[in-house]
C-alpha positions in Angstrom: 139.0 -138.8 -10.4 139.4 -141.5 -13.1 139.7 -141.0 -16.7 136.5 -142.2 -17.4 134.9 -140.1 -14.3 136.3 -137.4 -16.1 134.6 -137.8 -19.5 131.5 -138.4 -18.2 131.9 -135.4 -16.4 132.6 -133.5 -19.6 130.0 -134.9 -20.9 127.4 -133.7 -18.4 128.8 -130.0 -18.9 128.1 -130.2 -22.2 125.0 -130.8 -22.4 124.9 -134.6 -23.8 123.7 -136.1 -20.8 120.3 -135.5 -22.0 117.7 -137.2 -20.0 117.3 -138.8 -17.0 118.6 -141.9 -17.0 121.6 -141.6 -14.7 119.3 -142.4 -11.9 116.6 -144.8 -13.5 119.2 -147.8 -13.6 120.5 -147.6 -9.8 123.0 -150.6 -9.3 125.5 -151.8 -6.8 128.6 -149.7 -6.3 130.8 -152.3 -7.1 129.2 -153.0 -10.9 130.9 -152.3 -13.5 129.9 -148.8 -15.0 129.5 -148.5 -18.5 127.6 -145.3 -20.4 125.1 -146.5 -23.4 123.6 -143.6 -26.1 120.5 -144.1 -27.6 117.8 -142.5 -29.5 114.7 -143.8 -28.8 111.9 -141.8 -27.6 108.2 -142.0 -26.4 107.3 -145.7 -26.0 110.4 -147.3 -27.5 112.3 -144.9 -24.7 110.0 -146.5 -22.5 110.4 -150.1 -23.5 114.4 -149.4 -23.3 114.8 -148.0 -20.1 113.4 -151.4 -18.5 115.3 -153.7 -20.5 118.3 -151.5 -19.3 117.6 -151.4 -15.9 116.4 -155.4 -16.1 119.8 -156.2 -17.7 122.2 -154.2 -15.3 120.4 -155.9 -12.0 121.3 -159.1 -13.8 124.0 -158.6 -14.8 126.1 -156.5 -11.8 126.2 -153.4 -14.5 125.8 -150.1 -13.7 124.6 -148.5 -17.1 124.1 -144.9 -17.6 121.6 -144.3 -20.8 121.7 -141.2 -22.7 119.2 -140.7 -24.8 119.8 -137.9 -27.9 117.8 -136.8 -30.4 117.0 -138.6 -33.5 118.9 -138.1 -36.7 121.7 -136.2 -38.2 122.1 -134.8 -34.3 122.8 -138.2 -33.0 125.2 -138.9 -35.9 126.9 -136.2 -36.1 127.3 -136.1 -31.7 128.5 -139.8 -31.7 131.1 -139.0 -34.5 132.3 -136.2 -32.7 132.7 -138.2 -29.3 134.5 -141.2 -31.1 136.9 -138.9 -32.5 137.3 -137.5 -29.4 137.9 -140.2 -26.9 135.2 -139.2 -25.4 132.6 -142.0 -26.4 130.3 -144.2 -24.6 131.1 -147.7 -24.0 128.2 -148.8 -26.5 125.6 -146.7 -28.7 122.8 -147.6 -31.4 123.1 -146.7 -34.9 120.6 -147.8 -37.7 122.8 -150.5 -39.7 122.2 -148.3 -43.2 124.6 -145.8 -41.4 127.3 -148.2 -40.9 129.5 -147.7 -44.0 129.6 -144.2 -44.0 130.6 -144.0 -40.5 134.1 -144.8 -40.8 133.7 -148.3 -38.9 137.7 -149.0 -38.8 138.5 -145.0 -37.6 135.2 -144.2 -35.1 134.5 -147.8 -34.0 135.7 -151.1 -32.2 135.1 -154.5 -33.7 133.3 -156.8 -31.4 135.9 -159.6 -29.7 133.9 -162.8 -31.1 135.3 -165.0 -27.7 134.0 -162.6 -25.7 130.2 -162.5 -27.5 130.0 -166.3 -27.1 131.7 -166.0 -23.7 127.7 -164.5 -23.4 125.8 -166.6 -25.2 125.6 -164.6 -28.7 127.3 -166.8 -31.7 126.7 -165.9 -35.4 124.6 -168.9 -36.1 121.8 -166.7 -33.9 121.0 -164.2 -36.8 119.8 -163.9 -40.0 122.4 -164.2 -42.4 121.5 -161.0 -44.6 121.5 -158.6 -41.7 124.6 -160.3 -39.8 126.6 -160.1 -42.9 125.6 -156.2 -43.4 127.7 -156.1 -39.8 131.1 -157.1 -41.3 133.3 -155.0 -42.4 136.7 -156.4 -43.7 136.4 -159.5 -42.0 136.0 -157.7 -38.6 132.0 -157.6 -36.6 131.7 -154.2 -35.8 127.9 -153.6 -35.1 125.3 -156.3 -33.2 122.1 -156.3 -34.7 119.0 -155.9 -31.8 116.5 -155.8 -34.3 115.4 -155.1 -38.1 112.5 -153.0 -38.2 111.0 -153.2 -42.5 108.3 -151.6 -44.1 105.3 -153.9 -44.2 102.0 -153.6 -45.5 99.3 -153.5 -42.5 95.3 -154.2 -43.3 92.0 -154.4 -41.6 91.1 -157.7 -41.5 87.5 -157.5 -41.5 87.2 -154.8 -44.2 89.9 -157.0 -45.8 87.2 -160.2 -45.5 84.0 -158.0 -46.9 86.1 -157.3 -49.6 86.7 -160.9 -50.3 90.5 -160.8 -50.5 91.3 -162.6 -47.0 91.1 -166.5 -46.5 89.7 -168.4 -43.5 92.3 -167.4 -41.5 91.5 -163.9 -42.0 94.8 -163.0 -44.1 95.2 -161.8 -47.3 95.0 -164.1 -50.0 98.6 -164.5 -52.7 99.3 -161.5 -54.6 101.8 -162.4 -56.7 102.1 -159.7 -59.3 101.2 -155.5 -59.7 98.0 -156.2 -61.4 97.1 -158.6 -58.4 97.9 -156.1 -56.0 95.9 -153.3 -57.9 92.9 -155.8 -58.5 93.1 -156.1 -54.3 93.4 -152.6 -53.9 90.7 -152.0 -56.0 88.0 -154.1 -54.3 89.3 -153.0 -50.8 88.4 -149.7 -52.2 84.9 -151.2 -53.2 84.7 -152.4 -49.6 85.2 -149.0 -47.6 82.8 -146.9 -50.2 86.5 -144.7 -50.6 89.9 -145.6 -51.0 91.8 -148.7 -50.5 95.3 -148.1 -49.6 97.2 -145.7 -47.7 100.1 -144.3 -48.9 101.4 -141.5 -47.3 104.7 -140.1 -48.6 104.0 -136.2 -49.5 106.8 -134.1 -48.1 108.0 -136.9 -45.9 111.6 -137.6 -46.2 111.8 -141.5 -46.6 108.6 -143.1 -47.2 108.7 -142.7 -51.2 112.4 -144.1 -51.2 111.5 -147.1 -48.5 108.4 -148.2 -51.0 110.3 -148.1 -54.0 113.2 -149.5 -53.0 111.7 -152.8 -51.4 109.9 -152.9 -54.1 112.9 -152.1 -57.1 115.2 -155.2 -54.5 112.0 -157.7 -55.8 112.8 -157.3 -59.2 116.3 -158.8 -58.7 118.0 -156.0 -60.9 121.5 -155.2 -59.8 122.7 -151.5 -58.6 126.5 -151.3 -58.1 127.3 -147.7 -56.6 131.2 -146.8 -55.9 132.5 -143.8 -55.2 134.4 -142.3 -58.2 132.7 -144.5 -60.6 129.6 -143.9 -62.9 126.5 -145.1 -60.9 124.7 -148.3 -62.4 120.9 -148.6 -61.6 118.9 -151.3 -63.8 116.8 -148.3 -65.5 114.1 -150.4 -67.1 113.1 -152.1 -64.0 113.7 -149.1 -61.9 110.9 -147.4 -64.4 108.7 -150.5 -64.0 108.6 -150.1 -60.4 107.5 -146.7 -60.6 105.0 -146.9 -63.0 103.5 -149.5 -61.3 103.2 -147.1 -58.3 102.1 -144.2 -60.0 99.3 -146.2 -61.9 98.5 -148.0 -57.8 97.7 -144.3 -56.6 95.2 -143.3 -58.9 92.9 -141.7 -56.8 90.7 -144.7 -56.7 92.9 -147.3 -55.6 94.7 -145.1 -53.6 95.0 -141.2 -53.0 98.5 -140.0 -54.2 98.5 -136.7 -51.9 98.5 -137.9 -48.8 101.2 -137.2 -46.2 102.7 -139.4 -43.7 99.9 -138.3 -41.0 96.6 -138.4 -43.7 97.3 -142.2 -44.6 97.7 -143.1 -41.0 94.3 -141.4 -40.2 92.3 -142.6 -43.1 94.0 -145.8 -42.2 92.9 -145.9 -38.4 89.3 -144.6 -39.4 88.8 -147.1 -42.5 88.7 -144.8 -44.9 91.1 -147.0 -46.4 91.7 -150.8 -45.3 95.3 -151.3 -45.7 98.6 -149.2 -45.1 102.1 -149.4 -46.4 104.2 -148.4 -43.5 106.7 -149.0 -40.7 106.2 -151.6 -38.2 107.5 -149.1 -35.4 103.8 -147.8 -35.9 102.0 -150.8 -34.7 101.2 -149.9 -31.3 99.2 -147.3 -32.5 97.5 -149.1 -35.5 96.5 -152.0 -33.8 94.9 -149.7 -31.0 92.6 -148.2 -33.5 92.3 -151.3 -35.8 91.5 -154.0 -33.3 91.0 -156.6 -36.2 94.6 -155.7 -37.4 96.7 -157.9 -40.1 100.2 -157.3 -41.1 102.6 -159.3 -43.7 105.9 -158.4 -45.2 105.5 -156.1 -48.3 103.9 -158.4 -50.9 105.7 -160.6 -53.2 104.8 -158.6 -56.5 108.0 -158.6 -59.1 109.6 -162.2 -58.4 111.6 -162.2 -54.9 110.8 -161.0 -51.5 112.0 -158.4 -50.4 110.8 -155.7 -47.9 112.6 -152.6 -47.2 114.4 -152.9 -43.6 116.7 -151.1 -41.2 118.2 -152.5 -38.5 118.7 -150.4 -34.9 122.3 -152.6 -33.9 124.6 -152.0 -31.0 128.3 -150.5 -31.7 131.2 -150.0 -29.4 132.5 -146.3 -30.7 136.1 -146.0 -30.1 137.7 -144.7 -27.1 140.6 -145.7 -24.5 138.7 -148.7 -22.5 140.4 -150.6 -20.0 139.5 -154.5 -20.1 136.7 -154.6 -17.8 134.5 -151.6 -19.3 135.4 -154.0 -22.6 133.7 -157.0 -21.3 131.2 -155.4 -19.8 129.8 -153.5 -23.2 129.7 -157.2 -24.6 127.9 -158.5 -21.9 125.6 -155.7 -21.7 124.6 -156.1 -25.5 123.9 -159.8 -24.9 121.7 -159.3 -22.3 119.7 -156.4 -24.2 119.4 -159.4 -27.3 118.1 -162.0 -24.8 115.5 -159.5 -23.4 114.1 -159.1 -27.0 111.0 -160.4 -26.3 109.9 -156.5 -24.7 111.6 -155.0 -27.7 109.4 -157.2 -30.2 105.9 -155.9 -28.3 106.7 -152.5 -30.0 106.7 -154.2 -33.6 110.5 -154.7 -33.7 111.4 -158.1 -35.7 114.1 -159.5 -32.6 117.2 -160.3 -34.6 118.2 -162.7 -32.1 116.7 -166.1 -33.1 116.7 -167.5 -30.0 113.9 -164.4 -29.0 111.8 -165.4 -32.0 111.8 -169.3 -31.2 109.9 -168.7 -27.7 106.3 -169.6 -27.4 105.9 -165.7 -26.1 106.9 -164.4 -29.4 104.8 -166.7 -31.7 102.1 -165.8 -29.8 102.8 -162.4 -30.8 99.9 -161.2 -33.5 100.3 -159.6 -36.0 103.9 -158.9 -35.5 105.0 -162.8 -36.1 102.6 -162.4 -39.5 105.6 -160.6 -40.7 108.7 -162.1 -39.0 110.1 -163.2 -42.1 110.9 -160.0 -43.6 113.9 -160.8 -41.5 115.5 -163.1 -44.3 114.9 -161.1 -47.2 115.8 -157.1 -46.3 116.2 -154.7 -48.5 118.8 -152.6 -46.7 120.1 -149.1 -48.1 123.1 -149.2 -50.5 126.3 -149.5 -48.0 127.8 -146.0 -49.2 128.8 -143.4 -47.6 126.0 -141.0 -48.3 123.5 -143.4 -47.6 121.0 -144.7 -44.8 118.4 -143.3 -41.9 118.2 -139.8 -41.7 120.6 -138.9 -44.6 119.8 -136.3 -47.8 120.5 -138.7 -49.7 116.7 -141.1 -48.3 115.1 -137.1 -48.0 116.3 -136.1 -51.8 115.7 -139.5 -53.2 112.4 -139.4 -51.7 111.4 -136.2 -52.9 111.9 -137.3 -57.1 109.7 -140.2 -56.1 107.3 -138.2 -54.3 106.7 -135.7 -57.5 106.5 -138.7 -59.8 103.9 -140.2 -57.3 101.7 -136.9 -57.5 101.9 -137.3 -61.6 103.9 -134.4 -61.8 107.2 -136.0 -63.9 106.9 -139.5 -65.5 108.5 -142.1 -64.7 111.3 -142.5 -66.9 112.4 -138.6 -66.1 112.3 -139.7 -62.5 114.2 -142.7 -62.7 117.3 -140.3 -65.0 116.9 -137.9 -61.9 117.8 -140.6 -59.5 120.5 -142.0 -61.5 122.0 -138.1 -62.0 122.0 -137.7 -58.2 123.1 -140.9 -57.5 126.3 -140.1 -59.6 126.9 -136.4 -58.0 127.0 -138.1 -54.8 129.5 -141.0 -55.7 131.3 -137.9 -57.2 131.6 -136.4 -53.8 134.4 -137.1 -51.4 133.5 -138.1 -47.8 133.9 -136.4 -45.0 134.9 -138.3 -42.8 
C-alpha cells in the first residue's frame, strides 16, 4: 500500500471522508488520483460535483471530493490535516481566511510554470483579488470566484416606484440621502417597507454592510498585531449613522433577521434586499422581474463587500505527478466557471466572464464589476468567513442598528475589540 493509499485510508477511519463522492467521479485506473475538500452544500454541492466529474474525464484525473461542513469545522479539520501530512492534494478556503492560516507553515505556493503550463496566467484575474493571493512574493491560493454583497430589487415595483430607467435598472444613487429618498419611494410603492435588511442575531450580515460601505469612504484602517488599532473614527460613525437613520421603520425595518428580510423580500413586502449573491437562485425564483447591481456607490468609491472561495494546495509530502495534477485540476475547475457563475458566483477567471454564455447571464452580469473593487476582510489573523471576530463585530453593529447604542459608542466598541484582538497572539 502506498503512502498516499494509506492516508486516505486514515482518513476514511476517521470519519473525514464525509460524503459520497468517492464514487460520483469514476475515472480510468491509470489517472492520476488526487483528493479535493470542499464545503459546499445543497445546490452549490450540486453544481461542484459536475464540474469535478466533467474536469477529471477531461483531464485523465481521478478526483476524490470530500465535502466537510462549513465553518470553523472545516478550518480547524484542514489545519489539523496540513499539519499532519495528512492533507488533500487541493482544498477551498474563503480568501479572508488566508492570512491567518499560516500560508508559508500549512500550505504550498502554486509553481507559476506549471499554472501556465494549463492555461491560467496572472493577467486572467482581477488585480484586487489576485494580489489578496500573494504572500511574500509567493501565489499560494487560486481564486475560482468572488462572491460580494450586492443589493438585489424588484424591477417592476422598482419601475412603479419611479426609480428604474428604460432599461428597467435603478437609476444613479450617488449619495445616503439618494439612497434614503429611493428607499423611501420603494416603500411608497409596496404600501410597507422598502428595503430588506436582515442582520438580527446573524453573525456577518451587519459587519459585511458596514464594511463595503466604511471601504467607499476611502478612510484608511491599518490593524497589526502588537500595535494600537487605527480605524478612521469619524467616517466609521458616518457610516453608521447613515444606516441607523436607512432603518427607520419606514424606510426599512431594523429587526429583521436574516430569514424575515428574505421573505418580505420574495413576497414584496419590500422591493429591494441587501444580501449575498449565493442567494440568487432562490430570489430570482420568487422575484421573476429580478435586478441586481453591486452595492451602490453612496460615500465616493465603489466598493462592495466580497469574499472569494479560492483553491489551495495544503502541505503534505507529494510526489511530482499528484503536484501537477492539483494544478491541472484547478485550471480545469477555472475554465468550467461558466456552471459556477449560474449559482450567482462572479467567475474570477476572465476568460469565463468574456463568453457570450456569461453575458447572457441576467442579473448576475448586472453586478460583475464588483469584481474590481472588493472590499475584502482585513488580512489578520483573527479575521475572515466564519471567524468571532465577523460574529462579534457583527453583533456591536447589530445593537446600534436596533437603536439600542449610538453610533459613536459603537464605533469605540469596534475599535476596543479591534485592539484586544491585535493584543492577542495567534495560534497558530
Amino acid at each position: 500500500m502506498s503512502r498516499r493509499s494509506i492516508l486516505r485510508s486514515a482518513a476514511a477511519a476517521t470519519g473525514l471522508l464525509a460524503t459520497g463522492g468517492l464514487s460520483a467521479c469514476a475515472s480510468p485506473q491509470s489517472a492520476t488520483a488526487i483528493q479535493s475538500w470542499d464545503l459546499f452544500s445543497g445546490a452549490d454541492g450540486v453544481k461542484m460535483r459536475g464540474m469535478i466529474s466533467k474536469v477529471s474525464a477531461a483531464q485523465q484525473l481521478n478526483v476524490r471530493p470530500v465535502t466537510l461542513a462549513w465553518g470553523s469545522p472545516y478550518y480547524t479539520k484542514l489545519a489539523m490535516a496540513a499539519s499532519s501530512g495528512k492533507a488533500p492534494d487541493t482544498a477551498i478556503m474563503h480568501l479572508s481566511r488566508l492570512a491567518g492560516f499560516a500560508p508559508e507553515r500549512l500550505l504550498q505556493p502554486y509553481d507559476m510554470d506549471l499554472l501556465a503550463r494549463h492555461g491560467v496566467v496572472q493577467e486572467d484575474f482581477a488585480p484586487a483579488v489576485w494580489e489578496r493571493c500573494i504572500h511574500n512574493g509567493k501565489l499560494f491560493a487560486v481564486p475560482m470566484d468572488t462572491h460580494p454583497f450586492i443589493l438585489l430589487y424588484n424591477k417592476d415595483l422598482a419601475a412603479k416606484a419611479g426609480i428604474s430607467d428604460a432599461t428597467g435598472k435603478l437609476k444613479d444613487m450617488a449619495s445616503p440621502q439618494a439612497f434614503m429618498d429611493a428607499a423611501a419611494r420603494m416603500a411608497e410603492a409596496t404600501g410597507k417597507q422598502g428595503l430588506s435588511f436582515g442582520h438580527v442575531l446573524d453573525s456577518a450580515q451587519s459587519w459585511r454592510l458596514f464594511w463595503g460601505f466604511y471601504n467607499q469612504t476611502g478612510a484608511s484602517y491599518r490593524l497589526t498585531p502588537g500595535e494600537p488599532a487605527e480605524l478612521d473614527k469619524p467616517k466609521a460613525t458616518e457610516v453608521l449613522s447613515f444606516l441607523i437613520e436607512l432603518l427607520d421603520g419606514k424606510k426599512a425595518a431594523n429587526n429583521q433577521t436574516y430569514h424575515g428580510a428574505i421573505a418580505d423580500f420574495t413576497t414584496g413586502t419590500t422591493g429591494m434586499i441587501f444580501s449575498g449573491e449565493w442567494e440568487l437562485p432562490a430570489f430570482a425564483e420568487a422575484v421573476p422581474n429580478l435586478g441586481a447591481m453591486p452595492m451602490p456607490t453612496l460615500f465616493g468609491q465603489p466598493a462592495s463587500y466580497t469574499d472569494s472561495h479560492v483553491w489551495v494546495l495544503p502541505r503534505q509530502v507529494q510526489d511530482d505527478a499528484g503536484f501537477e495534477a492539483a494544478h491541472k485540476f484547478v485550471a480545469g475547475i477555472l475554465k468550467n466557471g461558466l456552471t459556477w457563475a449560474q449559482a450567482g458566483h462572479i467567475p474570477a477567471y476572465a476568460p469565463i466572464r468574456a463568453t457570450q454564455e456569461y453575458r447572457a447571464l441576467v442579473p448576475q452580469v448586472d453586478y460583475a464589476a464588483a469584481i474590481e473593487t472588493p472590499a475584502f476582510d482585513p488580512a489578520v489573523w483573527f479575521a475572515g468567513a466564519g471567524t468571532d471576530f465577523q460574529n462579534q463585530l457583527s453583533q456591536i453593529l447589530s445593537a446600534a442598528l436596533q437603536g439600542t447604542v449610538p453610533a459613536k459608542d459603537a464605533v469605540d466598541s469596534i475599535v476596543d475589540y479591534l485592539q484586544t484582538m491585535l493584543s492577542t497572539p495567534n495560534p497558530t
